[in-house]
C-alpha positions in Angstrom: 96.7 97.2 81.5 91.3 91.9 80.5 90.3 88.8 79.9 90.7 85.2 80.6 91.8 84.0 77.0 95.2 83.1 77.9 97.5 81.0 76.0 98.0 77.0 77.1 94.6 78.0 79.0 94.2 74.1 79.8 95.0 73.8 83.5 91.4 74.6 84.3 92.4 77.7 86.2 88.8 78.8 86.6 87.0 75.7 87.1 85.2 75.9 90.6 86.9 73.9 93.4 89.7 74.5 95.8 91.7 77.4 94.8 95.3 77.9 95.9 96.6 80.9 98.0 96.8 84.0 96.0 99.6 85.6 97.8 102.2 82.8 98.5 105.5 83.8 100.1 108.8 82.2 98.6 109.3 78.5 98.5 105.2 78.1 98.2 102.9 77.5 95.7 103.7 74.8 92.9 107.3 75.3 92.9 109.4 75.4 89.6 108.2 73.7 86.4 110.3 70.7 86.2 109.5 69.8 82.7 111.4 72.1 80.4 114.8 72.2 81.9 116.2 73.7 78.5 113.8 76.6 77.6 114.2 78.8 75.2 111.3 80.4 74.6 109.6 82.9 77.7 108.2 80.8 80.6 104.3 81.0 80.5 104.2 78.8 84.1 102.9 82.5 85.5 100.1 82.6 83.3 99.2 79.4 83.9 99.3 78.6 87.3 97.8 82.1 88.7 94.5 83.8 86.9 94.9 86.9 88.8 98.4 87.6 87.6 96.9 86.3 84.0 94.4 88.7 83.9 96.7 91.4 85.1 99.0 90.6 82.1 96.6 90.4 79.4 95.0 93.5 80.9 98.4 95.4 80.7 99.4 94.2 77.1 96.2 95.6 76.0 96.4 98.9 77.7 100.0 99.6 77.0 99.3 99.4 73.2 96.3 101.9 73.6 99.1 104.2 75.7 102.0 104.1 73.2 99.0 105.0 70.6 97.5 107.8 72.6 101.4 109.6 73.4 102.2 109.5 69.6 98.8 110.9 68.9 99.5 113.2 71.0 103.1 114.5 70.0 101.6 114.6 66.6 99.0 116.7 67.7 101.0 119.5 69.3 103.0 119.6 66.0 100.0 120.0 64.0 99.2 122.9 66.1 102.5 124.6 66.8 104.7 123.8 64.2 107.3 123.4 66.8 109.5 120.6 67.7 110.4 122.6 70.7 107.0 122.4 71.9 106.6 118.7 70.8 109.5 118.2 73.3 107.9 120.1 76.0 105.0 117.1 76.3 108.2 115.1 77.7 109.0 117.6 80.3 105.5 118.1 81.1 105.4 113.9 81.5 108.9 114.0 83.1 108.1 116.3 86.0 104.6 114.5 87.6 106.3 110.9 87.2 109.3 111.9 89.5 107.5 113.6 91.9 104.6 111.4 92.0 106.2 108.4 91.4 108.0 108.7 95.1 104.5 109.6 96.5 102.5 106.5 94.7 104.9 104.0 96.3 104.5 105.2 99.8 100.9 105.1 98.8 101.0 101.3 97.8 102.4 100.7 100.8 99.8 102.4 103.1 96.6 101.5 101.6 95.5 98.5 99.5 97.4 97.7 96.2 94.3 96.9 94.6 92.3 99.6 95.0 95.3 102.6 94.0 95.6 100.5 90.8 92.0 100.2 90.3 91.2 104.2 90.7 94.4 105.6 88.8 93.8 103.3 85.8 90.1 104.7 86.0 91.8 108.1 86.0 93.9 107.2 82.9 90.5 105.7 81.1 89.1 109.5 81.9 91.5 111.2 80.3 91.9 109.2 77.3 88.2 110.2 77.0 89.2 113.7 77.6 91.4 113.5 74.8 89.1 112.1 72.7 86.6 114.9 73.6 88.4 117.5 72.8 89.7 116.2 69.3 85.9 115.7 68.8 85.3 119.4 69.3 88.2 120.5 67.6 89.6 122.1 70.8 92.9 122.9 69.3 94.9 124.2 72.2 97.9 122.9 73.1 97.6 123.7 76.9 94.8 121.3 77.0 97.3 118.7 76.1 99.9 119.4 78.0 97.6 119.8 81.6 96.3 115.9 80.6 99.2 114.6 79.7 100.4 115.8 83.1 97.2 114.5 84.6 98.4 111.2 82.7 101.7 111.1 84.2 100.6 111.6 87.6 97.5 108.7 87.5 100.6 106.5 86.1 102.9 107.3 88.5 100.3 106.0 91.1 99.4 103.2 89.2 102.5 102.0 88.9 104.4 101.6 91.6 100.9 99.6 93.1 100.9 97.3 89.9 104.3 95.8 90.1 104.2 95.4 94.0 101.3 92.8 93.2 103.4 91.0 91.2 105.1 88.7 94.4 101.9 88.4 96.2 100.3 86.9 92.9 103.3 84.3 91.9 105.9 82.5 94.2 109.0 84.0 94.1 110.8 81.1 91.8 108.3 82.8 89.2 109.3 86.1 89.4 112.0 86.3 86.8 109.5 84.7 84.3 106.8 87.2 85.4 109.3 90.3 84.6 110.0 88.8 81.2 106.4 88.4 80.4 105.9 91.9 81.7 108.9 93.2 79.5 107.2 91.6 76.5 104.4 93.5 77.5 106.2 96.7 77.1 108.2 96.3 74.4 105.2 94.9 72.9 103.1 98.9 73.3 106.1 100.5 72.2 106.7 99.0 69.1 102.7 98.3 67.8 101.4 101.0 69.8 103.2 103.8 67.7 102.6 102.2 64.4 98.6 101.6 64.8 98.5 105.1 66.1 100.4 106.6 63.1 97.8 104.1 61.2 94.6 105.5 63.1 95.4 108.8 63.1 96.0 108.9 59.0 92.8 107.4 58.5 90.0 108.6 60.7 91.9 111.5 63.0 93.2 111.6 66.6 90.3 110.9 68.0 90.0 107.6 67.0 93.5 106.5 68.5 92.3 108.5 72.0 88.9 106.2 72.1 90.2 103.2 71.2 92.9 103.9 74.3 90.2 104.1 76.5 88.2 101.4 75.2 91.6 98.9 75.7 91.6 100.5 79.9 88.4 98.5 80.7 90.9 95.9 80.0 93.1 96.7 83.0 90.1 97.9 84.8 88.4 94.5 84.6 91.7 92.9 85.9 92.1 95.1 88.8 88.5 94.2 89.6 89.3 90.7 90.1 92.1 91.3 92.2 91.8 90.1 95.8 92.2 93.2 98.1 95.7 93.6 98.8 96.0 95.5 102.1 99.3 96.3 103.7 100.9 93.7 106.1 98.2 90.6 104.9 101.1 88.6 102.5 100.6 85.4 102.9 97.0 85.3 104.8 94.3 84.1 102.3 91.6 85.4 104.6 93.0 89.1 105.1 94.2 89.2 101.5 90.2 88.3 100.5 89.0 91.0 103.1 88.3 88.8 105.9 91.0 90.7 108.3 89.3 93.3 109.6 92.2 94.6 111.4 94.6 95.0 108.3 91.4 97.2 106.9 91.3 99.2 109.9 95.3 99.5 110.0 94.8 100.8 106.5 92.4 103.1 106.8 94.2 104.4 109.8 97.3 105.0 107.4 95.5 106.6 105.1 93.9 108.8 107.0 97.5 109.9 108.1 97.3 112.4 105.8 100.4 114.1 103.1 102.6 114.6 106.6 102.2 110.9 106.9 103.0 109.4 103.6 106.1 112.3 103.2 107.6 110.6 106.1 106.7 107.4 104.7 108.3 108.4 101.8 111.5 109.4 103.9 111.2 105.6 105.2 112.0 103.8 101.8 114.8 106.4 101.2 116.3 105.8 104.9 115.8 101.9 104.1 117.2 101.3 100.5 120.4 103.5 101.8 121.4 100.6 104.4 120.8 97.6 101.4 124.2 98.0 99.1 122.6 95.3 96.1 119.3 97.1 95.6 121.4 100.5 95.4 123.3 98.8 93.0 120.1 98.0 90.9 119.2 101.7 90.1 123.3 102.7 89.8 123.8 100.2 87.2 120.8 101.1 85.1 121.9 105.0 85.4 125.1 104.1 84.1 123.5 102.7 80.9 120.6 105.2 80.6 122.3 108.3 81.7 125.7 108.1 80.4 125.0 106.0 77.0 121.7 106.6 75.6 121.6 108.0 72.0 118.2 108.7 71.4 117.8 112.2 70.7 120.6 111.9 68.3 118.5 109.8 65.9 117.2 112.5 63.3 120.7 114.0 63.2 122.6 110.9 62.5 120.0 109.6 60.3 120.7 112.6 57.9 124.0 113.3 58.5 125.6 109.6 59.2 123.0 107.2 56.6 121.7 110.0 54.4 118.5 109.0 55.6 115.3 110.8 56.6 112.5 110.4 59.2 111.4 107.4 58.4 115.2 106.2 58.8 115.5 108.2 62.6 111.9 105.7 63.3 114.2 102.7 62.5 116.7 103.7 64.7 114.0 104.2 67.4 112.4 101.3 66.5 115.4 99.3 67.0 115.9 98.8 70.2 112.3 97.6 71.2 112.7 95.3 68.5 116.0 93.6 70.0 114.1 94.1 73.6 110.9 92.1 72.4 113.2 89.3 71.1 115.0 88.9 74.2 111.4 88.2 76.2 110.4 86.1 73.2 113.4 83.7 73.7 113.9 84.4 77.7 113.0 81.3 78.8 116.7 80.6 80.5 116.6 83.0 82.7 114.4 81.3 85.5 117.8 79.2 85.8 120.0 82.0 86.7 120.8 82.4 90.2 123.4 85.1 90.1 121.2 87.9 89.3 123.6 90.8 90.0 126.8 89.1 88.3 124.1 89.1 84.7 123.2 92.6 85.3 126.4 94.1 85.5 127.0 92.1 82.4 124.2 93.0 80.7 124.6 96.4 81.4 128.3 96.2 80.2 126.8 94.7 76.5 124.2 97.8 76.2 127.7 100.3 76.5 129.1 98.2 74.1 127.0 97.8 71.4 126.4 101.4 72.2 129.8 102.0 71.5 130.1 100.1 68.5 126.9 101.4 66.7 128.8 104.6 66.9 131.6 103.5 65.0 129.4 102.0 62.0 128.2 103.8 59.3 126.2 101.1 57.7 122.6 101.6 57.9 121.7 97.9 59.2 124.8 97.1 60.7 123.6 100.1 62.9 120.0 98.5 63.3 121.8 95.6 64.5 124.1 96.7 67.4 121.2 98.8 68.3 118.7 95.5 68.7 121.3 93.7 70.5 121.4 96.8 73.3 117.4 96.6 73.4 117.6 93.5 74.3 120.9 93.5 76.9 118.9 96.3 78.6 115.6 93.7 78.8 118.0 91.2 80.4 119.1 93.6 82.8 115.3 95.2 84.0 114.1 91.4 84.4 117.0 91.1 86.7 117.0 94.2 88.5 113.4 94.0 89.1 113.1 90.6 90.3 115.9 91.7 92.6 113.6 94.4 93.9 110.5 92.0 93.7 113.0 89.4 96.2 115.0 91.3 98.5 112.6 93.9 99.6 110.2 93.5 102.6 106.3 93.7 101.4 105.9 96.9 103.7 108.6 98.9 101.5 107.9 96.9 98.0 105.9 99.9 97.1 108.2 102.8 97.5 111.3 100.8 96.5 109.1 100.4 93.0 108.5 104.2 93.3 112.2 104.8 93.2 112.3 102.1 90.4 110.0 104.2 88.6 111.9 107.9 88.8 115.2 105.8 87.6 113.4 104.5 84.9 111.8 108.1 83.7 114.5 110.2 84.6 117.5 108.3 83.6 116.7 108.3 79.8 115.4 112.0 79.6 119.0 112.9 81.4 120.6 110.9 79.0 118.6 112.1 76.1 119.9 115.9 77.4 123.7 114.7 78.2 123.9 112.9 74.5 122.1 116.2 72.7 124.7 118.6 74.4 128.0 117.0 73.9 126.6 115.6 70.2 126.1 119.4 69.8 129.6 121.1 71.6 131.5 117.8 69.8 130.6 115.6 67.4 127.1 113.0 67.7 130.2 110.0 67.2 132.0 111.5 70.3 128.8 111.5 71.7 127.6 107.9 71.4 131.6 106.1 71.8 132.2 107.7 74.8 128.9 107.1 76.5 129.3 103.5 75.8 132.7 103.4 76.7 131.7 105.5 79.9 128.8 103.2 80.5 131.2 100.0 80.7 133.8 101.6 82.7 131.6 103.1 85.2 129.3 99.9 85.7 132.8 97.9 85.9 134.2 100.3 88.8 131.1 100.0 90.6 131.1 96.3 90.4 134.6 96.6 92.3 133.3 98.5 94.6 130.8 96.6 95.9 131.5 92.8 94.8 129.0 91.3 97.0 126.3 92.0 94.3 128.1 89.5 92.2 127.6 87.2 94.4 124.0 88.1 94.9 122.4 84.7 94.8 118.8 84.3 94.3 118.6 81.1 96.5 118.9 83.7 99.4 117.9 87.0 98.5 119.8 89.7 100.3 119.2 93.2 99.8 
């Protein structure tokens, strides 16, 4: 989810001598680059002016490519053993289920014990059960039971890990770096999901699914050696070198006190972020807006119908189609260097958000192969526009003390809101038609994201000079 080859590395990042603070609060650190005031391409100022966060990148890039390996592996897997698509769908359910509730539970965690060491121990976790995996395609344990409990077990170590990982991000980078930092991390992401699958296919063809499980866990020391390096990241030390380094030996006793608190303790805390992101309106409005597009406008289980049916296609085709998105996605961090000079972070994600139900919308209405491809890319990559935005939003506006279970919520959104749509577009593709289905979820997607943009028109003017949640 390491290493210090980084690209640009010449800013002598690890040469001994004084180092700068690793946790700066906004307006510190060394302020915007003033060179390139008409980027293009992503902004690498994160990488090069912080070694933590570079590590942590590189680490991540790594590790995701070893996940997106290790969960087709793993869908092909139950196939081979079942037969069953029904019980290839079930590995999502039994993924769907730990993240949610988990995923609430890890942010109150990040914010009641240090950062550092909940990322360090889950993505050991993860590393164990890739090895699992491994283990048992070794022995040829065939039993699809086994996969399902450690893809749970997978589920719940990410849902831990995080919600810990992104609340690093601000006490790594000053805050004018954020929006950079979320590009890089959706480059990242995009990045796993769209050579992750193909090596897997690759690895698993040629030497079994073994090989795709151990080279997963080989690519965690990765993120294991970047959390390593991490200054400890107690709760309520932002900003103080010493405490952030250990040196504060209150913040460690105020964390061990909170973690000794016990489930009662971190359900209430839990309570705490829910109580506080209902009294702040724009970072409501980041998880509404990305529910309108992933709930009501999300095609994806459509794909092998509409391959057949609509492009007379087959499964390679309904890949394409899957594919296509990450592709447009990847692009837009690629070429996401203008985005550290947008200030009005929610007016861009409403319209983002508006372009991903209308290309939506439009793919449904074409019946040309890469036409289809096309509208497709160009949502991927609205919908990257729109998580840089919303999650630098989150990153901003939120208090360090709830940055952890505000990334919690951030992470049930994210998991839920696509297997909901993937359910809403299979059952009225199924009662109608898979074109009713895909129009009027982008047409739904627009209006709704434009009514709730009336309704509270104070996150258009959300500026990011002064971040207001």
């Amino acid at each position: 989810m390491s290493v210090d080859v980084v690209p640009g590395a010449g800013d002598h990042a690890d040469v001994p001598g004084p180092r700068r603070d690793p946790h700066p609060g906004p307006g510190s650190g060394p302020g915007p680059d003033p060179a390139p005031k008409r980027r293009i391409f992503a902004d690498l100022t994160p990488l090069r002016t912080s070694v933590d966060y570079r590590r942590l990148w590189v680490g991540n890039t790594i590790s995701w490519v070893g996940q997106a390996m290790t969960s087709l592996a793993v869908s092909l897997q139950v196939y081979d053993i079942t037969r069953s698509s029904f019980a290839v769908g079930l590995v999502g359910l039994f993924t769907l289920v730990p993240l949610v509730v988990f995923g609430l539970y890890g942010g109150a965690v990040a914010d009641t014990v240090d950062r550092r060491k909940v990322g360090l121990y889950s993505a050991v976790g993860l590393c164990a059960l890739s090895v699992a995996l491994a283990g048992g395609a070794l022995l040829d344990y065939e039993h699809v039971w086994f996969l399902y409990g450690i893809v749970a077990l997978q589920a719940v170590c990410a849902a831990l890990n995080a919600p810990a990982r992104a609340s690093m991000i601000p006490r790594l980078l000053p805050a004018e770096q954020l929006p950079a930092a979320n590009a890089l991390n959706s480059l990242t992401m995009t990045t796993g999901i769209t050579v992750g699958p193909m090596l897997g296919g690759l690895l698993v063809g040629l030497w079994g699914y073994q090989s795709a499980y151990l080279i997963d866990a080989v690519a965690f020391t990765a993120a294991l050696y970047a959390m390593w390096r991490l200054p400890a990241m107690r709760p309520g030390t932002e900003g103080t070198e010493e405490t952030a380094r250990g040196g504060g030996a209150e913040a460690g006793d105020g964390g061990g006190a909170e973690a000794d608190g016990g489930g009662k303790r971190q359900r209430a805390s839990v309570r705490d972020g829910l109580r506080f992101l209902a009294t702040r309106p724009n970072l409501r409005m980041t998880f509404f807006t990305d529910l309108c597009a992933m709930v009501l406008a999300h095609p994806r289980s459509l794909f092998p119908a509409i391959a057949v049916v609509w492009y007379g296609g087959d499964a390679k085709t309904a890949g394409l189609l899957a594919a296509a998105p990450a592709v447009g996605a990847l692009l837009g961090g690629v070429f996401s260097g203008w985005q550290g000079r947008i200030r009005r972070h929610g007016l861009m994600i409403v319209v983002s958000v508006a372009a991903w139900g209308t290309a939506i919308a439009v793919f449904g209405l074409t019946r040309n192969l890469w036409l289809g491809v096309f509208f497709l890319a160009v949502a991927g990559c609205s919908d990257m526009i729109s998580m840089v935005f919303r999650n630098t939003m989150l990153q901003a506006a939120t208090p360090d003390a709830m940055r952890g279970r505000l990334q919690g919520v951030f992470i049930v959104v994210v998991a839920g809101g696509p297997r909901l749509g993937d359910f809403l577009a299979g059952a009225v593709g199924e009662a109608v038609s898979p074109r009713a289905a895909i129009v009027g979820g982008g047409v739904a997607c627009v209006l709704a994201v434009t009514l709730l943009a009336g309704r509270w028109r104070a996150f258009l003017r959300y500026d990011a000079r002064s971040p207001e949640a």
